[in-house]
C-alpha positions in Angstrom: 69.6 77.5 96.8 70.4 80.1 99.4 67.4 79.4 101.4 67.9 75.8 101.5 71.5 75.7 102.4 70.6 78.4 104.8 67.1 76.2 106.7 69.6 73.2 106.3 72.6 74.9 108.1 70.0 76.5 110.6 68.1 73.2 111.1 71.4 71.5 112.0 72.6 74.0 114.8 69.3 73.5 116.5 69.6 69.7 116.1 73.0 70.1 117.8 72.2 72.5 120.4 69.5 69.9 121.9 66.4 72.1 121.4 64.7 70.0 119.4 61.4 70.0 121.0 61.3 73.4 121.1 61.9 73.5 117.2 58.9 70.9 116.7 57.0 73.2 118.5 57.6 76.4 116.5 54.6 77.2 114.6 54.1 76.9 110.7 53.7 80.7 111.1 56.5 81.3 112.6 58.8 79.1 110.3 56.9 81.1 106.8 57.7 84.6 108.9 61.5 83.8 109.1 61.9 82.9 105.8 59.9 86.1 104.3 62.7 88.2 107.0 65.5 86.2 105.6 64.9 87.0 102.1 63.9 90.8 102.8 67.4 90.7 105.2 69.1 89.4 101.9 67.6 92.5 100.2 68.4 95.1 103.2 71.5 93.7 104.0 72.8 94.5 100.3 71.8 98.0 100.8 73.1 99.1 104.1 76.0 97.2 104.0 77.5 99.4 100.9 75.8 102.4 102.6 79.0 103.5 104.5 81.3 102.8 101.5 79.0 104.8 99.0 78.1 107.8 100.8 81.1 108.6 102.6 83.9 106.7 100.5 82.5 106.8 96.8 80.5 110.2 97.5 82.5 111.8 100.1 79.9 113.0 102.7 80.8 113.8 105.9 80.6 112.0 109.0 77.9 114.3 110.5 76.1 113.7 107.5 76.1 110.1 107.4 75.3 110.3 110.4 71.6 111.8 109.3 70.9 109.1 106.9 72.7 106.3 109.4 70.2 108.1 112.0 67.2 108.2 109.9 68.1 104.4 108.6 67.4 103.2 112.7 65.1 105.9 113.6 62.6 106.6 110.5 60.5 103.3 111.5 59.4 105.3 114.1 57.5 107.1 111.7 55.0 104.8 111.2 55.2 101.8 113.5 52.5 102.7 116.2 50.3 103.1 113.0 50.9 99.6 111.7 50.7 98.2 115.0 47.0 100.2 115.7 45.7 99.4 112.0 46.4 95.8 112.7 45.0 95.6 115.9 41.7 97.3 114.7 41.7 95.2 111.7 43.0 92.3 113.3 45.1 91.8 109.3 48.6 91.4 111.1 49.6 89.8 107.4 48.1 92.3 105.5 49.8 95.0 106.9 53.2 93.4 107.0 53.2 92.4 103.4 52.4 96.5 102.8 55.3 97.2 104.8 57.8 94.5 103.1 56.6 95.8 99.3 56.8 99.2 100.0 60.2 98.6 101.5 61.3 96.4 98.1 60.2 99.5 95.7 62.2 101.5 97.5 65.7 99.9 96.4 64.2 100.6 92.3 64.1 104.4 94.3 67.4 104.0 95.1 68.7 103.4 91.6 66.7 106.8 90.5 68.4 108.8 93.2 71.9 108.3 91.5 73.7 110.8 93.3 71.4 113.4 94.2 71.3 113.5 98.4 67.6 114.7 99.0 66.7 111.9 96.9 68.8 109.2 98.4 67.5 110.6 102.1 64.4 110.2 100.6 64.5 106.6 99.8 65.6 106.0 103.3 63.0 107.7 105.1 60.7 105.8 102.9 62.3 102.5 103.3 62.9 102.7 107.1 59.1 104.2 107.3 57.8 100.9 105.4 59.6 99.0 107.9 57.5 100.3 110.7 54.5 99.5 108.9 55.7 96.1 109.0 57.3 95.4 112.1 55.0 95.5 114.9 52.1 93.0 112.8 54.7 90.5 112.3 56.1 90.2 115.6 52.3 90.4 116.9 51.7 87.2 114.4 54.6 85.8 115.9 53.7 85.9 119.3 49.7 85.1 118.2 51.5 81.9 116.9 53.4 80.9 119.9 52.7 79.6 123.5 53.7 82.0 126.2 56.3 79.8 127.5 58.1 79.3 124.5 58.1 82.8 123.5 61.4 83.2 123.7 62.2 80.6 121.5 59.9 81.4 119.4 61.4 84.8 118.0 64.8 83.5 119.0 64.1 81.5 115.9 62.7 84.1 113.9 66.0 86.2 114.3 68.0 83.2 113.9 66.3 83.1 110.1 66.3 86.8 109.6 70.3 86.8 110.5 71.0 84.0 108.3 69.8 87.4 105.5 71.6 89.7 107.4 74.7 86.8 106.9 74.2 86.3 103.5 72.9 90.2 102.2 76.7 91.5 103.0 78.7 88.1 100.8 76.2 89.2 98.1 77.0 92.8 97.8 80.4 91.8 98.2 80.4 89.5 95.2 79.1 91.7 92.9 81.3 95.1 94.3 84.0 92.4 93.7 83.6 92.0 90.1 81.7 95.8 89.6 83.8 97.8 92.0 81.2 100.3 91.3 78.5 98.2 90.4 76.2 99.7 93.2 73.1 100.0 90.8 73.8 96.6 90.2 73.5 95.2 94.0 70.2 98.0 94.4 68.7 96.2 91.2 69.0 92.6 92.8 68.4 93.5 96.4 65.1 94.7 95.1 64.7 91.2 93.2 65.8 89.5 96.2 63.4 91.3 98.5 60.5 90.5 95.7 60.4 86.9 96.4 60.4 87.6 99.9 56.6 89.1 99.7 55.8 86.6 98.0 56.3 84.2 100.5 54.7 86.1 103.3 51.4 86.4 100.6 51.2 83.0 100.3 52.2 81.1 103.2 51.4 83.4 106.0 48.0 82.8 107.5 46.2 85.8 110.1 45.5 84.8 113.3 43.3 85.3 116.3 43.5 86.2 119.8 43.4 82.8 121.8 40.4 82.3 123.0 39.3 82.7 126.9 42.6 84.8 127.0 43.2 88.1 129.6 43.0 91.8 128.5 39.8 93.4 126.7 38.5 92.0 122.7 39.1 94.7 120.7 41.6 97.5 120.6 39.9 100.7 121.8 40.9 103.9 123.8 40.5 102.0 127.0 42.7 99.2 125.9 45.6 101.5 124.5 45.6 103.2 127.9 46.5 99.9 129.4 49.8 100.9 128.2 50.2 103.4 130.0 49.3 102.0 133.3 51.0 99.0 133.4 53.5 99.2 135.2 55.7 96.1 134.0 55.6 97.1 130.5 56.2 101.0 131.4 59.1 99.8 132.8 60.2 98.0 130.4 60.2 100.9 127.6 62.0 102.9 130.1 64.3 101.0 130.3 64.8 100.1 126.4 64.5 103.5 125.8 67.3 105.1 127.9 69.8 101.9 126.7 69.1 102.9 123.0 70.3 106.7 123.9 73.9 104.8 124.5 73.8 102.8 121.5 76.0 103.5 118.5 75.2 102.3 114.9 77.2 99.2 113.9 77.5 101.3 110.9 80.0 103.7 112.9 81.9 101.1 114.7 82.5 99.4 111.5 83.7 102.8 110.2 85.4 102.9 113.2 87.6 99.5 112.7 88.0 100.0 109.2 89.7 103.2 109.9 92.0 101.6 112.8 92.9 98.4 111.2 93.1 99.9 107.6 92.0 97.1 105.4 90.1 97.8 102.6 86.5 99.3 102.5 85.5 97.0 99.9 85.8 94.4 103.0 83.9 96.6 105.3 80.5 94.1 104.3 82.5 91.3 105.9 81.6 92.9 109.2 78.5 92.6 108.9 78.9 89.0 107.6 80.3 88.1 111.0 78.1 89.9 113.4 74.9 88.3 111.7 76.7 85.1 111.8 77.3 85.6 115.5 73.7 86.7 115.4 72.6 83.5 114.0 74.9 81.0 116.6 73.2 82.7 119.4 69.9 83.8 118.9 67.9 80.3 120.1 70.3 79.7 123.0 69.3 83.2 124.0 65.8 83.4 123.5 66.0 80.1 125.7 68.2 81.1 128.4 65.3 83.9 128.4 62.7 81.9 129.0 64.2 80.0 131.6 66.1 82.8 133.6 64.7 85.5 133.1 64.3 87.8 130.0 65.1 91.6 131.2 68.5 89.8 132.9 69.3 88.6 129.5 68.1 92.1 127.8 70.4 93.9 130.4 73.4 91.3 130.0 73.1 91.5 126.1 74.1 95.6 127.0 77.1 94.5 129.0 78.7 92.5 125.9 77.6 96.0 124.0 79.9 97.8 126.4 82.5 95.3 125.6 82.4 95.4 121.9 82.9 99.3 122.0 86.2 98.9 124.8 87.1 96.7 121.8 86.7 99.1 119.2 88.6 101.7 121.4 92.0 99.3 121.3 94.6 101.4 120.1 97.4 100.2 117.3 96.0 97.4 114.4 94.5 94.4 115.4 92.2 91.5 114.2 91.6 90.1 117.1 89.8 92.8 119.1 88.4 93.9 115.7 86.7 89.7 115.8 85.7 90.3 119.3 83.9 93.3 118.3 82.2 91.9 115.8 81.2 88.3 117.4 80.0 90.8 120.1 77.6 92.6 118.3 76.2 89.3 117.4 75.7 88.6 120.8 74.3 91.9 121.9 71.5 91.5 119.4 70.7 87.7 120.4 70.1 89.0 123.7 68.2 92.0 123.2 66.3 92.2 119.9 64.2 88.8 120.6 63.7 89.1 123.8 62.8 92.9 124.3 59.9 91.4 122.1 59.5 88.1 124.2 59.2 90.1 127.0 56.8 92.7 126.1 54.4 90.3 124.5 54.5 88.2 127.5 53.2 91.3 129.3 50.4 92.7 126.6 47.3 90.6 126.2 46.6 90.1 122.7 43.8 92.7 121.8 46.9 95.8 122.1 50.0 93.1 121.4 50.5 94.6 118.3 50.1 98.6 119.3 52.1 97.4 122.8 55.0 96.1 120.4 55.0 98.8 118.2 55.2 101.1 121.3 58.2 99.6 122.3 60.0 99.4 118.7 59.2 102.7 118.7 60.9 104.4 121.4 63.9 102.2 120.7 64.3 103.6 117.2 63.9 107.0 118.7 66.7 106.5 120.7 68.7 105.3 118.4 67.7 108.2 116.1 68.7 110.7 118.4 72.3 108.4 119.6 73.0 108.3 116.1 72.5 112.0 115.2 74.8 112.7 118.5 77.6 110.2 117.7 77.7 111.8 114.1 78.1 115.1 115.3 80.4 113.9 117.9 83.1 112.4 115.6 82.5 115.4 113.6 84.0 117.5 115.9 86.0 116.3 117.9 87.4 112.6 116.5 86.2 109.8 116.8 87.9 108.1 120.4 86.5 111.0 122.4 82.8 110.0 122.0 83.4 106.2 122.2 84.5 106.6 125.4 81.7 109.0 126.2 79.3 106.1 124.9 80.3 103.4 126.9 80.5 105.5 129.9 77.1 106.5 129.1 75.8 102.9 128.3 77.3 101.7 131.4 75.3 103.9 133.9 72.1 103.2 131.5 72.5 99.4 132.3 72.9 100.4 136.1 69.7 102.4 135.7 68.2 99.6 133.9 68.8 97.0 137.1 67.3 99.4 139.7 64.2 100.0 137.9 63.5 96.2 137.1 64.4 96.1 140.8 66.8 93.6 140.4 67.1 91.6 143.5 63.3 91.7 143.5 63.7 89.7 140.2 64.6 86.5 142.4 61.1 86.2 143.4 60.2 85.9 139.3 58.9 82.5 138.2 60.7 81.7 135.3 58.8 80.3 132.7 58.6 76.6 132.2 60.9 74.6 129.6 59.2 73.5 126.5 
């Protein structure tokens, strides 16, 4: 019933945003893709929206610990995605692959449940989870992108991420129903998350078909050492990671800015999913107008822009004294930063890679970003830690603000004018 309130609801916005054509021409792949991320974000969702409230309120851990897992949580795919991305290159089984990623990722939550509260465990079963996720994530955006014409790229995982938030939207209301009537029912939301996320591979098994390179397109046949090095010598697409890269470094875990309000505000942590609720919400509004503003401005001005209304969610978070509304704006924000970003990073980098390394190419680029936001998390744990938790917000936008300077001068911004944008669809 979820998934057909949530396609209705979904089906409607892009009805009333006037993009129908470019939902007609969305691929059957695509539309099977989002539904298999919205289920496994229903699953996810569950879990790392009760993550905060279990480790640091219900087990006490510090913030410089939670910082670890929260770190590991965003940076652990990094583990394994240029591996998932190579084996389904050389294989050319993008689904395959994926569907190892999603069920490895849905055992994990059982894990979970056998961890109780034993912290090498639990870090295990995050490692595991986030490292399954890897596996997964460069084949499906690679089948995405297989699946779409380059011009409506953008629009194309703009709709993707518009399904996978709807998850992310409903994962949180989940876990907060059943923490509601089991205030410390968590075995009970790891037991149906893992349910949840069951169905999911199911649906990417059965309705998810492989395909191949178009044919006559640019760029080598088959992945080999030649094609990788492509990589490193192209100089749009090194740029591009560069870029991502250095704007991850400034980025801080929703995870701590929602620590961060609850602590301000100080409503209850039981509400701290709620967040969450909103931001993928936000997430949802704005993901097809974004992905189609990218296609028709410009997609690295909409990546960088997406960074600016980052910057303004965490001035938000840095308001002093109680407040709901700045507490909405930050979340709406988040929303908007990962419309702008998440999509079209990928847009953008598969509009550069021809299709024999698409796959490898896109898990390069997940890969440094995770990296980064290992190593910002890790920081920003430590940070708070020691010396409270204003200090290294302020630090962090600071820090975010000169990376999206950075980022304009190497994309060479007023060289950007000369770009064609791609046509509509």
């Amino acid at each position: 019933m979820y998934q057909v309130d949530a396609f209705s609801s979904l089906a409607g916005f892009v009805r009333a945003s006037k993009v129908r054509l470019a939902w007609v021409n969305v691929a059957p792949n695509v539309l099977a893709l989002g539904f298999t991320s919205l289920l496994t974000d229903v699953s996810s969702e569950m879990v790392n929206t009760v993550l905060p409230i279990y480790l640091v309120l219900h087990l006490g851990v510090s913030p410089l610990r939670f910082g670890v897992v929260d770190g590991l949580y965003n940076g652990a795919t990094a583990l394994l995605l240029i591996a998932g991305g190579v084996v389904a290159d050389r294989a050319r089984r993008y689904k395959e692959v994926a569907s190892v990623g999603y069920a490895a990722s849905t055992l994990c939550k059982i894990g979970l449940i056998a961890a109780g509260r034993t912290w090498s465990l639990i870090v295990a079963m995050v490692v595991i989870d986030r490292a399954a996720k890897g596996v997964r994530t460069a084949p499906r955006d690679a089948l995405i992108s297989l699946s779409s014409s380059e011009p409506g790229l953008g629009v194309s995982f703009g709709v993707h991420r518009a399904m996978d938030s709807v998850g992310a939207m409903l994962g949180p209301l989940v876990a907060l129903a059943i923490l509601t009537m089991l205030p410390n029912g968590f075995d009970v939301v790891f037991m149906t998350s893992f349910c949840i996320g069951a169905v999911g591979v199911g649906v990417i098994v059965l309705f998810v078909q492989n395909k191949e390179r178009a044919a006559g397109g640019n760029g080598p046949a088959r992945l080999t050492a030649g094609a990788i090095g492509q990589l490193v010598y192209t100089v749009p697409f090194r740029t591009l990671m560069l870029c991502a890269f250095v704007l991850s470094l400034a980025t801080v875990s929703d995870s701590f800015l929602y620590l961060a309000l609850q602590q301000r505000v100080g409503f209850r942590a039981a509400l701290v999913p709620l967040l969450y609720v909103g931001t993928a919400t936000s997430y949802l509004l704005l993901a097809i107008p974004a992905g189609r503003l990218a296609d028709l401005f410009g997609r690295r001005r909409i990546f960088l822009f997406g960074h600016v209304i980052l910057a303004l969610a965490y001035s938000a978070a840095l308001e002093r004294g109680p407040g709901w509304t700045s507490t909405i704006f930050c979340v709406v924000a988040l929303g908007g930063y990962y419309a702008m970003t998440d999509g079209v990073l990928a847009a953008q980098a598969s509009a550069i890679l021809p299709p024999a390394i698409r796959g490898t190419g896109l898990a390069c680029a997940a890969t440094l970003t995770s990296a980064g936001r290992f190593m910002s998390s890790l920081l920003f744990g430590a940070l708070w830690t020691a010396h409270g938790l204003a200090a290294p917000l302020v630090g962090y936008l600071v820090a975010l603000l000169v990376a999206v300077a950075f980022g304009a001068a190497a994309f060479g911004w007023a060289g950007q004018r000369n770009e064609q944008p791609t046509p509509a669809i």
